[in-house]
C-alpha positions as CSV (number, residue, x, y, z in Angstrom):
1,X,100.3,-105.8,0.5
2,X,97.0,-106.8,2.3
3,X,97.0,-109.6,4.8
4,X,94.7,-112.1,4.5
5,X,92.2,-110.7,7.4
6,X,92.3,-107.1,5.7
7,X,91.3,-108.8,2.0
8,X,88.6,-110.4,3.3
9,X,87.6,-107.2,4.8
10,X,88.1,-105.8,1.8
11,X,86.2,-108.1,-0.6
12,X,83.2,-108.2,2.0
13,X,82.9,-104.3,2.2
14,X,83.1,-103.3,-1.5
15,X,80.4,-106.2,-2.6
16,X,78.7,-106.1,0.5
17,X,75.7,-108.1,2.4
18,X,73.3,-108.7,-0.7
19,X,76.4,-110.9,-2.4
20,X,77.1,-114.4,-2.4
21,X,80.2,-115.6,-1.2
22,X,81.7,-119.2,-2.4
23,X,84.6,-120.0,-0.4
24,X,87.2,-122.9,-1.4
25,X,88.5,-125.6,1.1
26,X,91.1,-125.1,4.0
27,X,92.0,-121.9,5.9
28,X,90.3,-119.5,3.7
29,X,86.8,-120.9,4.8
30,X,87.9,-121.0,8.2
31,X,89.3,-117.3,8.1
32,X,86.0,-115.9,6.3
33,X,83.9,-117.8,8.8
34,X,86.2,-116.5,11.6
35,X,85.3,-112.4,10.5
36,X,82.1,-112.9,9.6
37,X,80.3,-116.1,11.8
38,X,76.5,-115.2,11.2
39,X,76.9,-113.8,7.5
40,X,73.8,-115.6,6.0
41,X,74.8,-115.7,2.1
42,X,78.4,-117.9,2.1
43,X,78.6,-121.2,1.1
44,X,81.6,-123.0,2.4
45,X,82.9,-125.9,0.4
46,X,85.0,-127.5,3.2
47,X,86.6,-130.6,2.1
48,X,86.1,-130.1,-1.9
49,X,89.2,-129.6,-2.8
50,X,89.0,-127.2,-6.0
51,X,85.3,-127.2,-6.8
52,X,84.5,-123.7,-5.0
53,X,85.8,-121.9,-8.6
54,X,83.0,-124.4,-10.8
55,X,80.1,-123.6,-7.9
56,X,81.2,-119.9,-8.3
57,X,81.1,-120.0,-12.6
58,X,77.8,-122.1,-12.7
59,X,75.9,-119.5,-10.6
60,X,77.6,-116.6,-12.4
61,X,76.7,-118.3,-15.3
62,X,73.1,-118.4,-14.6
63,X,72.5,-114.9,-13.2
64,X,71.9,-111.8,-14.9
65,X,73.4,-110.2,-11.8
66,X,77.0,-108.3,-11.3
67,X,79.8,-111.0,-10.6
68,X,83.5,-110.8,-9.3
69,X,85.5,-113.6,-9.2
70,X,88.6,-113.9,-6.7
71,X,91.1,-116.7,-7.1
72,X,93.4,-116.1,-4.3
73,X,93.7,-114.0,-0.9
């Protein structure tokens, strides 16, 4: 099993720079912001408790581009 460092890692490499990243509240933000500090496309949804997932559908839902979606690290 990954730890949490090495799936972010992960995630980041295979979707790369031209993705957008929506991270959820808490430590997760915290621990993508903590690898990757100057990555220009993340939007970090400290302090909204659950709405990272609805962010994350409404702009896959209105984009003809490639999506992934990631519950959990």
């Amino acid at each position: 099993m990954l730890s949490r460092k090495e799936a972010i890692q992960k995630i980041f490499k295979t979707h790369g720079a031209n993705s957008l990243y929506v991270t959820n509240t808490g430590y997760i933000s915290r621990a993508v912001y903590n690898e990757f500090p100057s990555f220009p496309n993340i939007l970090y949804m400290q302090g909204s408790m659950g709405i990272a997932p609805c962010i994350g559908l409404g702009i896959a839902l209105n984009t003809s581009r490639y999506y992934s979606y990631y519950k959990r690290l």
